[in-house]
N, C-alpha and C positions, 0 to 999 in steps of 0.2 A: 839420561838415566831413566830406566823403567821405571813406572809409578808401583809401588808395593801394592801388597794381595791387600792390604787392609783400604787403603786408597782406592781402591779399587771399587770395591766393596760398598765403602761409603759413597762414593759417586752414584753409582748404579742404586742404592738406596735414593740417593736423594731425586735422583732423576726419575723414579719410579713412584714417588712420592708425589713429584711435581707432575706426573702425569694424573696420578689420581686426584688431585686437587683440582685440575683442567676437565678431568671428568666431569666430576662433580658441578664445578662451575657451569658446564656447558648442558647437563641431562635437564635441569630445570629448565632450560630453553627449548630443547627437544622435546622434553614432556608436553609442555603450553603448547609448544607450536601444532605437533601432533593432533592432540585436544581441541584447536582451534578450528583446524582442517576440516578435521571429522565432523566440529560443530556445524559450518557452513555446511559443508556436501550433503547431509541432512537435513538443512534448512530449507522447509518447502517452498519458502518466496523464492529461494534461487535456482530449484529444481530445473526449471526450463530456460535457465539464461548463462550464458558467460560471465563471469566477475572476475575482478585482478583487484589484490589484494594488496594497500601499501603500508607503510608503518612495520614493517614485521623484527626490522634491529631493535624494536623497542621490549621487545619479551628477553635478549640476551640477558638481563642481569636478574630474571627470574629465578628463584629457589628451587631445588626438589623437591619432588615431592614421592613418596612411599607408595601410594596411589595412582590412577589416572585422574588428573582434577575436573572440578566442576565444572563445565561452561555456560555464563547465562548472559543475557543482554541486561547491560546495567537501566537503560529504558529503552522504551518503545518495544513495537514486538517483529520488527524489519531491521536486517544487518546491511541496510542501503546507507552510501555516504558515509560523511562520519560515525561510527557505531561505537561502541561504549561496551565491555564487556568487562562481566565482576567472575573472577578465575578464583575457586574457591580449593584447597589444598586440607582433605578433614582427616587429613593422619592424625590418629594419637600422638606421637610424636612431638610431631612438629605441625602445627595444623596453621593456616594461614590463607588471606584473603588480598587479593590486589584484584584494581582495575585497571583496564588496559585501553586505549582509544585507536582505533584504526579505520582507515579510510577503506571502503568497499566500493568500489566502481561498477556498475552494472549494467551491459553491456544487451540489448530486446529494438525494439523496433515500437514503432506507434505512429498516428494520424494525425495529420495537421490539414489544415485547411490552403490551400493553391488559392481559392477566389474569397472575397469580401460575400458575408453573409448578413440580410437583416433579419432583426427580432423576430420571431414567426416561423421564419422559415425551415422548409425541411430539405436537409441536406443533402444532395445528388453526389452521387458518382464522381463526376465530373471536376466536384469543388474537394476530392480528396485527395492527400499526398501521404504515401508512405515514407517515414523515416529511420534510419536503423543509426540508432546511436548511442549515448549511456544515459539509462532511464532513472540511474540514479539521481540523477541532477535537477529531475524533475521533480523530488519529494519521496522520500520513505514512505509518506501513506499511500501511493500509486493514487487511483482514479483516472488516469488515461487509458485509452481508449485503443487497446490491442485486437479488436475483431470487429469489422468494418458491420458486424452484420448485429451491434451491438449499436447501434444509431438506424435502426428500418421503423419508419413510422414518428421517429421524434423531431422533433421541432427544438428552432435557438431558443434560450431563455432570452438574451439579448444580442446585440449586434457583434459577429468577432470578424476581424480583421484576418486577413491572408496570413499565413505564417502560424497562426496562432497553433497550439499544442491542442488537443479535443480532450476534454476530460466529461466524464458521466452528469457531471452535474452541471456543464453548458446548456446539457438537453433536459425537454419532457415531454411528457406526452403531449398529442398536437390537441391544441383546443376546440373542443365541438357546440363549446357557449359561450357565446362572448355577452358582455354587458348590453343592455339595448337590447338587447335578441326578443322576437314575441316567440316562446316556445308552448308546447301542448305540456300538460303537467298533469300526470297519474296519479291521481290519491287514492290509496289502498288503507281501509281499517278493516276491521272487523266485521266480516259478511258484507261486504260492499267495496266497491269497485268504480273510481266517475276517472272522467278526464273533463281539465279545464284548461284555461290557456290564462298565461301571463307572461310579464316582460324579468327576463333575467338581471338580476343587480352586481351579477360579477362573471368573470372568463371561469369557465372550467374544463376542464380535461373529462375524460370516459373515467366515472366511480368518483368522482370529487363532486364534494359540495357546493350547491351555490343556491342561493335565495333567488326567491321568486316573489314578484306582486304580483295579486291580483288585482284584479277592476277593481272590485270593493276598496281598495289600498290595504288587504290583509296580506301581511306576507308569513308564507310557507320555505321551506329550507330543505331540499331534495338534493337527489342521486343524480348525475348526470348521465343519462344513458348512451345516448348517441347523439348525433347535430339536431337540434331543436325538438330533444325529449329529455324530459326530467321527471323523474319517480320520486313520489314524498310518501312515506307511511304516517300514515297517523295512528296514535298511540289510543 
């Protein structure tokens, strides 16, 4: 028996009904997702690298929204690693606020160290290794060491071991006063001008400070200029 025009009817209602409910269900997912996309591709930390994106079934049972929503990082200000974002929805409407947690994988290259380095030393050529791998796992705030020519003239803070990852603050500047040292010392005041000489009481680098004694045992507190010169103004 054919189904009647009314059954018919109702069917094709309901089945039309059930599709727009699946709409709806699914556009708040497309909207986020969409949103989320754009937010990254935009984000200048990622501008020059690869990333893959995991977590993203978890936006399915997100809301629509009337607008394009908000996207902002719930903290920090790097979408590296685990990342945290708060998706804000400001329709009149229906206006609503979720956050969302998603893994960012971030995919650069960086410098490790091939040979054992000690404290002092200034790093060669020779003792460096290119790596290409995901630099997310090294920390959201970066500090490694992506251009070899960002280590010319620096020295170890202390000893690192082969393998080790280079971050900016392994290195400083190379020191041109070490403790002990007898250096010549500038004293500059007011229409005058001498040089004296004393023994330095701490390591400094080029423009750091470091005290000086003199004979007398008065100590002065200068500029370091270069190896075994230091500038004091006097006031």
């Amino acid at each position: 028996m054919r189904p009647s025009p009314l059954w018919r009817w109702v069917s094709g209602l309901l089945a039309f009904t059930f599709c727009l409910g699946m709409a709806h269900a699914t556009s708040g997912a497309e909207q986020v997702g969409l949103a989320l996309r754009e937010y990254l591709q935009r984000h200048p930390s990622l501008q020059n690298h690869r990333y893959e994106v995991l977590g993203w079934e978890r936006i399915q049972r997100f809301p629509g929204c009337q607008q394009t929503p908000d996207i902002r990082l719930a903290k920090g200000d790097r979408p590296w690693g685990k990342a945290y974002f708060q998706i804000t929805c400001s329709s009149e409407k229906t206006p609503w606020t979720r956050t969302i947690g998603l893994e960012i994988r971030v995919m650069g290259r960086y410098l490790t160290l091939k040979n054992n380095i000690a404290p002092g030393a200034v790093v060669q050529a020779t003792d460096l290794e290119w790596v290409q791998g995901e630099v997310s796992r090294l920390g959201a705030q970066g500090g490694w060491i992506e251009d070899a020519a960002q280590l010319t003239g620096l020295e170890a803070v202390r000893g690192l071991q082969a393998g080790t990852v280079l971050r900016l603050n392994d290195f400083r500047d190379p020191t041109v006063i070490k403790s002990g040292d007898l250096v010549k010392l500038s004293l500059i005041g007011q229409g005058f001008e001498m040089v004296t000489s004393g023994t330095a009481m701490g390591n400094a680098a080029i423009g750091a400070t470091v005290r000086v004694k003199l004979s007398d045992g008065k100590v002065l507190q200068g500029k370091a200029l270069s190896e075994g010169r230091v500038e004091a103004v006097l006031e």
